[in-house]
C-alpha positions in Angstrom: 0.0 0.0 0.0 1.9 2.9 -1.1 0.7 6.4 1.3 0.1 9.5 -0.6 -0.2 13.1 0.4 -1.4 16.1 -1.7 -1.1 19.5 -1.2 -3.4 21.5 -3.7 -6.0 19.0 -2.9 -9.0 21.3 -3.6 -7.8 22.6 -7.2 -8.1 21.7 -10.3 -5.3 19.3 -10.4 -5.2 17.8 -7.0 -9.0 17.0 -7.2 -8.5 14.8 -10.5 -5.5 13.5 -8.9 -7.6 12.4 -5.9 -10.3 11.3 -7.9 -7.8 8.5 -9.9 -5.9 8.0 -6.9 -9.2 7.1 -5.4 -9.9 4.5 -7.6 -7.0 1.8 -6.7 -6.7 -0.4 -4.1 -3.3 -0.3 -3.7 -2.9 3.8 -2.7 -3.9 4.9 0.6 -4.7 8.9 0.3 -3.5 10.3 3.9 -3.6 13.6 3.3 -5.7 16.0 1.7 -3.9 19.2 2.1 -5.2 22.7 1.4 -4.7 26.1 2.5 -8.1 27.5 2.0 -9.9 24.6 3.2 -8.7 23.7 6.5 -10.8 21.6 8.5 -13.4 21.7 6.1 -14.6 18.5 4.8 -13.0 17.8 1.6 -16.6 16.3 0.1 -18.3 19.8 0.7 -15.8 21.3 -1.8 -15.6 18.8 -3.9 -19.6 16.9 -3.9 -18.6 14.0 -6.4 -16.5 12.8 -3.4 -19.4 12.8 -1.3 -19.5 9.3 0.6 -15.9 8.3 -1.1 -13.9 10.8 1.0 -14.6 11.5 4.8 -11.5 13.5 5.5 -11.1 16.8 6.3 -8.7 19.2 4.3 -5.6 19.8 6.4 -2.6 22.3 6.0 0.0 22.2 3.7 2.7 21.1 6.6 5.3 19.4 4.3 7.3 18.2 7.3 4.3 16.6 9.1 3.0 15.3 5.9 6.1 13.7 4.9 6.1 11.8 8.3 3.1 10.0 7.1 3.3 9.2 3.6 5.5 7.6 0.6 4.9 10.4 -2.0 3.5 13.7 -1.8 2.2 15.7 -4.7 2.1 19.2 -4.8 -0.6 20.9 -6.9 0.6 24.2 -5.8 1.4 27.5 -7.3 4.4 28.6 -8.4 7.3 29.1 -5.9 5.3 27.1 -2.8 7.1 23.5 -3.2 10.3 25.4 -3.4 10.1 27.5 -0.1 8.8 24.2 1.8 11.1 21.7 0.6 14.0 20.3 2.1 16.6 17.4 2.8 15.0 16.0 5.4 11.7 15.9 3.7 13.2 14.3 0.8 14.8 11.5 2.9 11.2 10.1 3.8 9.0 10.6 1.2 9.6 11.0 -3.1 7.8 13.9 -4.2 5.8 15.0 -7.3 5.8 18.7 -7.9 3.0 19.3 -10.4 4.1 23.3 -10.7 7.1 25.2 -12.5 9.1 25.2 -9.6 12.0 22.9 -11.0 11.3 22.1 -14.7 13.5 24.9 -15.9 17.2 24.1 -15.0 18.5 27.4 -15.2 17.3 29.5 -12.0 18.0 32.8 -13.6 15.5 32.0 -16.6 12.8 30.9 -14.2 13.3 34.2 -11.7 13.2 35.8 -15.4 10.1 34.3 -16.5 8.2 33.5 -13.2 8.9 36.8 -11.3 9.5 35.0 -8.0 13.2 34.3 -6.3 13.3 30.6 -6.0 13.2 29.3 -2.9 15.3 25.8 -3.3 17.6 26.3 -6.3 20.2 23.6 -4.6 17.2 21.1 -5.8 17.0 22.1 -9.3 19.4 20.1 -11.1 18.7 16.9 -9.0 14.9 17.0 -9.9 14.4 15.0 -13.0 11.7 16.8 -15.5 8.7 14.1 -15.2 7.7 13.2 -18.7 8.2 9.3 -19.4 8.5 9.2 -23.1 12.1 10.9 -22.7 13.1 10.2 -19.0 11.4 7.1 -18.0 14.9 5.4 -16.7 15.8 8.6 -15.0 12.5 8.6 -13.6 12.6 5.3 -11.8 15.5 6.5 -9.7 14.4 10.1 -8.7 13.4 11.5 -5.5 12.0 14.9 -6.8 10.0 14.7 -10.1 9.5 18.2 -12.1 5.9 17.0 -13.5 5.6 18.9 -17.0 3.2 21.6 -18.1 0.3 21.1 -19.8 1.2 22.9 -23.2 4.8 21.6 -22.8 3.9 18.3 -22.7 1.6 18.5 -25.6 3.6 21.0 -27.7 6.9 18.7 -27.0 5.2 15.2 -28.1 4.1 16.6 -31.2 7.6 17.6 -32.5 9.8 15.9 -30.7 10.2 13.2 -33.5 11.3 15.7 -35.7 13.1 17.8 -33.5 14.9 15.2 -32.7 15.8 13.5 -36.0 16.9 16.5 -37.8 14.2 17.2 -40.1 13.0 20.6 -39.1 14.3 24.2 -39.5 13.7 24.8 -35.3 14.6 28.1 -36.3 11.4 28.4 -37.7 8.9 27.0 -35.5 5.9 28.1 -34.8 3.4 26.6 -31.8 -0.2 27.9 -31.9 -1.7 26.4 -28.8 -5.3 26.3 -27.2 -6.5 25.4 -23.9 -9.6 24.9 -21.8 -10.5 26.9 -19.1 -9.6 24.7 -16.5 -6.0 25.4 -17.4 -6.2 28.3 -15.9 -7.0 26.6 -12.5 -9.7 27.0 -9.8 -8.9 30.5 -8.2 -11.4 33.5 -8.7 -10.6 35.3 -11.9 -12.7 38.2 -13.7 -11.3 37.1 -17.4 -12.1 33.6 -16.6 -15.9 33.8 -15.2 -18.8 32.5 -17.4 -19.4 35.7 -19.6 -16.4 36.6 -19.6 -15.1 33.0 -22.2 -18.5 31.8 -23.3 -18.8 32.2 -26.9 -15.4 33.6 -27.5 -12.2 32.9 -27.8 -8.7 34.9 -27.3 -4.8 34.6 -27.2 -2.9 35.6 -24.4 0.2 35.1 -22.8 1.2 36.5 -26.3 5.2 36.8 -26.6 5.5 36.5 -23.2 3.7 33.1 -21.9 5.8 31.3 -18.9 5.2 28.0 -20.9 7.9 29.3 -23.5 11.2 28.7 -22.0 10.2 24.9 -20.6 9.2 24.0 -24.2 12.5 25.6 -25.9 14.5 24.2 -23.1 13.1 20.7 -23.9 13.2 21.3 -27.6 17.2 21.8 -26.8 17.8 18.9 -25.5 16.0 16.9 -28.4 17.8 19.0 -31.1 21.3 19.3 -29.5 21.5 22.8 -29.5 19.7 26.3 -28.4 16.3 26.3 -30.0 13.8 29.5 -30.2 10.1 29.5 -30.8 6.9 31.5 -31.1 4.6 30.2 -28.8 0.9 31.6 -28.3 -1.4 30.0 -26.4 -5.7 30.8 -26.4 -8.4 30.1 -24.7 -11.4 28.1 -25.6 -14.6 27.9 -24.0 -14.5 24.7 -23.1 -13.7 22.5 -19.7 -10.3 20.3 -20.9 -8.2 19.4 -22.9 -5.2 21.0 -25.1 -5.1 20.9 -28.9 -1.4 22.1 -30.3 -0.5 22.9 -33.6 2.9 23.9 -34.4 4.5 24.7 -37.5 7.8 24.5 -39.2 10.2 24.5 -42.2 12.1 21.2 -43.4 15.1 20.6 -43.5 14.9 18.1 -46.7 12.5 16.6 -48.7 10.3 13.7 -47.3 7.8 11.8 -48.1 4.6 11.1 -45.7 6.2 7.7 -45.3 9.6 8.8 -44.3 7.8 10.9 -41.7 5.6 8.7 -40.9 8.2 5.9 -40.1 9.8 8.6 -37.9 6.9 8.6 -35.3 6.2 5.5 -35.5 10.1 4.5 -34.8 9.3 7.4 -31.1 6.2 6.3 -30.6 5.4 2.4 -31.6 5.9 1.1 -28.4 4.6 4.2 -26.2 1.3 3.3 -24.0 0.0 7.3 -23.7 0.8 8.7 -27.5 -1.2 7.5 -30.1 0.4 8.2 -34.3 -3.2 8.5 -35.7 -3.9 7.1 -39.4 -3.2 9.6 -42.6 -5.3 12.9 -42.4 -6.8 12.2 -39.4 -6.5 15.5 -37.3 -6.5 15.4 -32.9 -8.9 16.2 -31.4 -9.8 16.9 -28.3 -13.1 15.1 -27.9 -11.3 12.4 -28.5 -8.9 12.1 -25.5 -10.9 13.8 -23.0 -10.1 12.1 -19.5 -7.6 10.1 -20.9 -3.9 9.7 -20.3 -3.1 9.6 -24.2 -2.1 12.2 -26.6 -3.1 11.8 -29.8 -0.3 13.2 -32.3 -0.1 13.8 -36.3 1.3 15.5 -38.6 0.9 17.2 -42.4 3.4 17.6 -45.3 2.9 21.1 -47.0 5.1 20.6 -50.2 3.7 23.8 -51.4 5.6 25.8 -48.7 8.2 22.9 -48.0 6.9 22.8 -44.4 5.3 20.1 -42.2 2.3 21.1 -39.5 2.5 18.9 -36.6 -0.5 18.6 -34.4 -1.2 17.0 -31.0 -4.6 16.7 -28.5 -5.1 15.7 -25.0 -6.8 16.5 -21.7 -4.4 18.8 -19.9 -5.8 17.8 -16.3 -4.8 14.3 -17.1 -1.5 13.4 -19.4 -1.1 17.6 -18.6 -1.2 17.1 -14.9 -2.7 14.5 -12.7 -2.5 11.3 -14.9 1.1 12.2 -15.9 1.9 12.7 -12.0 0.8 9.0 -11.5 2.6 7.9 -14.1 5.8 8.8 -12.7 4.9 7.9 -9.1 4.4 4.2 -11.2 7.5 4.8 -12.4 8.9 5.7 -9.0 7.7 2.8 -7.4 8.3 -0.1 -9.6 5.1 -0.5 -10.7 3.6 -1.0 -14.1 3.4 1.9 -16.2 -0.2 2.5 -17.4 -1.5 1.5 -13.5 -4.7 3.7 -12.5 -4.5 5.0 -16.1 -6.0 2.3 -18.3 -8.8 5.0 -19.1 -10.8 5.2 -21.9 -12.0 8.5 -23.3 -15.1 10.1 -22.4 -17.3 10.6 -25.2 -20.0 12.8 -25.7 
């Protein structure tokens, strides 16, 4: 029975991670950790836990919490895991930080992009950036897991083939990205209330949105040297789920097969991305509360570019689900545990 704290319980992320956590028989949730809630019952904020969950929410006491647990996940802001965490908590329990607070490896970009001093920069490079596709033997060995952004995730799994392989200019790339409201979390906002989204949709974060410099710095690391995009995200009146599509020149001419071959050669054996068939486009419909990510592409020989696309539910492979997956990881166990979920549809 493997213990589990989270901190963030009552958002977004850290209510689907207790609802899938919920679901197994071999995860004990002890803790249920939330600053706004404490001592409420965690079934009035959350009603579809109502006669599944009798705890009450508790504070986010890192130190206490990692006296009771194996793992704790921290569906915080930005900059909380990193002023709490410290050796000794990391000598009794792994943990899975679900925010920005050590996916990008170089502190001064982060302080650039994040405005906040970080609070634990002796952790950074020790924490292994959380997605499995790329890191899954790093993974298995790490105390502190970086768990990915939603667009990062998405945006990276759709090019990384590519990337990786040569065949793309990444001088030239180009990442048009949109996102469900729930992105944007559970906290009060004017620009995110009902009126404000329905029937609408916008870009923001334009030139400027935090998401950039995790996707280039993964990018880098595929392509073996500095890469630069354009990256602008919107927002879609809709729940979940992230549909990317990015943009860029080739290097050389290819066929659909030779491109083809290429994602099948990253990608064949991967549980959570799915190569669709020829001309079929992602959708988001068609992942929602799923783990996968449903990835394709398009040759344009007119402009000697390719358009690469990806879909999937960014509370699940773009937080919560992907979270589990590493704790699997973590812990020895099989992959795809907890996250053999089919897609909701309608």
């Amino acid at each position: 029975m493997i213990k589990v704290g989270i901190i963030g319980a009552t958002g977004y992320a850290g209510g689907e991670l207790a609802r899938l956590l919920l679901q197994r028989d071999d995860i004990e949730i002890k803790w249920f950790g939330s600053r706004s809630y404490v001592d409420q019952d965690y079934a009035s904020i959350y009603q579809n836990m109502y006669q599944l969950v009798d705890d009450v929410c508790k504070t986010d006491d890192m130190m206490q919490i990692a006296e009771e647990v194996d793992v704790i996940f921290t569906a915080t802001p930005q900059g909380l895991c990193a002023s709490l965490i410290n050796e000794e908590i990391l000598s009794k329990a792994k943990v899975i930080d679900l925010s920005a607070d050590f996916r990008i490896k170089d502190v001064k970009v982060y302080e650039e992009w994040y405005k906040i001093k970080h609070g634990a920069p002796q952790y950074i490079q020790e924490a292994v950036y959380g997605l499995p596709e790329i890191n899954r033997e790093k993974i298995r060995d790490a105390r502190l897991i970086a768990n990915p952004g939603c667009y990062p995730t998405c945006s990276f799994l759709s090019m990384y083939p590519l990337v990786k392989e040569g065949l793309v200019d990444t001088s030239t790339i180009i990442v048009d990205a949109k996102s469900g409201t729930s992105g944007a979390g559970r906290g009060a906002k004017v620009n995110n209330l009902y009126c404000e989204v329905n029937e609408s949709i916008k870009a923001y974060g334009v030139a400027g949105h935090r998401h950039t410099p995790e996707i280039e710095e993964q990018l880098s690391y595929a392509a073996g040297h500095p890469v630069m995009i354009n990256f602008t995200p919107h927002l879609v009146p809709m729940d979940r789920g992230i549909l990317i599509t990015a943009y860029a020149s080739l290097t050389k001419e290819v066929s659909y097969e030779d491109v083809k071959a290429v994602y099948d050669q990253y990608y064949g054996k991967e549980q959570f991305v799915r190569v669709l068939p020829k001309d079929v486009c992602p959708e988001t419909r068609w992942v929602k509360g799923s783990n996968f990510v449903d990835v394709n592409f398009k040759l344009d020989p007119r402009t000697k570019r390719v358009i690469m696309m990806g879909a999937m539910d960014n509370m699940v492979k773009g937080a919560a689900g992907q979270a589990i997956q590493n704790m699997n990881l973590m812990f020895g166990l099989p992959e795809n545990k907890g996250l053999k979920l089919v897609p909701m549809f309608p």
